[in-house]
C-alpha positions in Angstrom: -52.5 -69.4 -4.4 -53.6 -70.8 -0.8 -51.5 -70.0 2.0 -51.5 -72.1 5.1 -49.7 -72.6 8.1 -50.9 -76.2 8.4 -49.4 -79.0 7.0 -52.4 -80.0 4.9 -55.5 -78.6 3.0 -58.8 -80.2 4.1 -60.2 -82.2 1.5 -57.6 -81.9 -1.3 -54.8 -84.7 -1.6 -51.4 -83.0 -2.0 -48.2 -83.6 -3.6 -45.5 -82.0 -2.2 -43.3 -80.4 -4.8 -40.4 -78.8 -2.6 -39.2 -76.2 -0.3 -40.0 -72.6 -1.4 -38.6 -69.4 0.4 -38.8 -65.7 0.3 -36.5 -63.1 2.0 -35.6 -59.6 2.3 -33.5 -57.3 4.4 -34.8 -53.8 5.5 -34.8 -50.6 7.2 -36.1 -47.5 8.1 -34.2 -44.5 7.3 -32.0 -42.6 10.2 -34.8 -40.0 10.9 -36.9 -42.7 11.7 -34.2 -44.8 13.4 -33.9 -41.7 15.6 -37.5 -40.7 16.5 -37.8 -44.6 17.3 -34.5 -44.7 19.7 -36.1 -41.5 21.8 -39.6 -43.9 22.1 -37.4 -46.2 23.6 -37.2 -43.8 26.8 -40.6 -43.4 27.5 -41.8 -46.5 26.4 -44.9 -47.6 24.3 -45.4 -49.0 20.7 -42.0 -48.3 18.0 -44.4 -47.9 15.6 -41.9 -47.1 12.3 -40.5 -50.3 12.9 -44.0 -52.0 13.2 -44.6 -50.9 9.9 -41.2 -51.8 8.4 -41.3 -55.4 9.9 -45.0 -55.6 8.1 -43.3 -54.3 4.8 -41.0 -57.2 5.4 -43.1 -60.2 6.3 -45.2 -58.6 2.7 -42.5 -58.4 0.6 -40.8 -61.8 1.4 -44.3 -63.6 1.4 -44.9 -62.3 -2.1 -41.1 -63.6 -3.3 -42.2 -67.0 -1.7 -45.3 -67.3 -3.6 -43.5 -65.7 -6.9 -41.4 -68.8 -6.4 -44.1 -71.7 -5.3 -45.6 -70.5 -8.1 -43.0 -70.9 -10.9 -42.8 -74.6 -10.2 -46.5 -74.9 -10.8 -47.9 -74.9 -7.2 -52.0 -74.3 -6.1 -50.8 -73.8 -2.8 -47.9 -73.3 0.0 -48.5 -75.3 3.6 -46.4 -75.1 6.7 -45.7 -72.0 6.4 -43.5 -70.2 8.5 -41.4 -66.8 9.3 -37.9 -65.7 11.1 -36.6 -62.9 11.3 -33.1 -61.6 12.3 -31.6 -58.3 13.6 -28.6 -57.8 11.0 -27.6 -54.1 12.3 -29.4 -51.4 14.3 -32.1 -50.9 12.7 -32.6 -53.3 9.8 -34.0 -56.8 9.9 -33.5 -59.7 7.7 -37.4 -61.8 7.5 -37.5 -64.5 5.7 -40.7 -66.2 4.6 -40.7 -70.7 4.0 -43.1 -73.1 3.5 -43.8 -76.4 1.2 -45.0 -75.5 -2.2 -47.6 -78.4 -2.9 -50.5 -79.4 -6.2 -53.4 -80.6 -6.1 -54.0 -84.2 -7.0 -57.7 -84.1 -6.9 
């Protein structure tokens, strides 16, 4: 599967065969949630939630893909991420893009 953030793949014609998505909604657990609140004070990288907005942006990107790819698609262009806070702590991402195949 080809992933892209263009709106086109050089040299292959497209058809466009519909909007695909992926999303998830998570969060570190309240050991973390408090180590990361004290890093707030003194500044510098909230590294716990680096690495849970990562997990995110992986896990909705595969769900995307798991979906571009039961319609039949060789590839998803425009691709795009949001992401939302939905409480202290947790985040919603969400992963979207065109699921398109190849014509030539």
């Amino acid at each position: 599967m080809i992933l892209v953030n263009t709106d086109y793949i050089t040299g292959k014609e497209l058809e466009m065969l519909g909007l695909v998505r992926g999303s998830t909604i998570q969060s570190k657990h309240i050991g973390k949630d408090i180590t990361q609140s004290f890093k707030t004070l003194v500044g510098g990288e909230l590294k716990a939630y680096n690495e849970m907005m990562n997990e995110a942006r992986a896990l909705a990107t595969k769900r995307m893909v798991e979906e571009a790819e039961a319609m039949g698609a060789d590839a998803i262009v425009n691709i795009r991420y949001a992401s939302a806070a939905v409480m202290q702590g947790a985040a919603e991402v969400i992963a979207y893009g065109t699921a398109v195949k190849f014509l030539n």
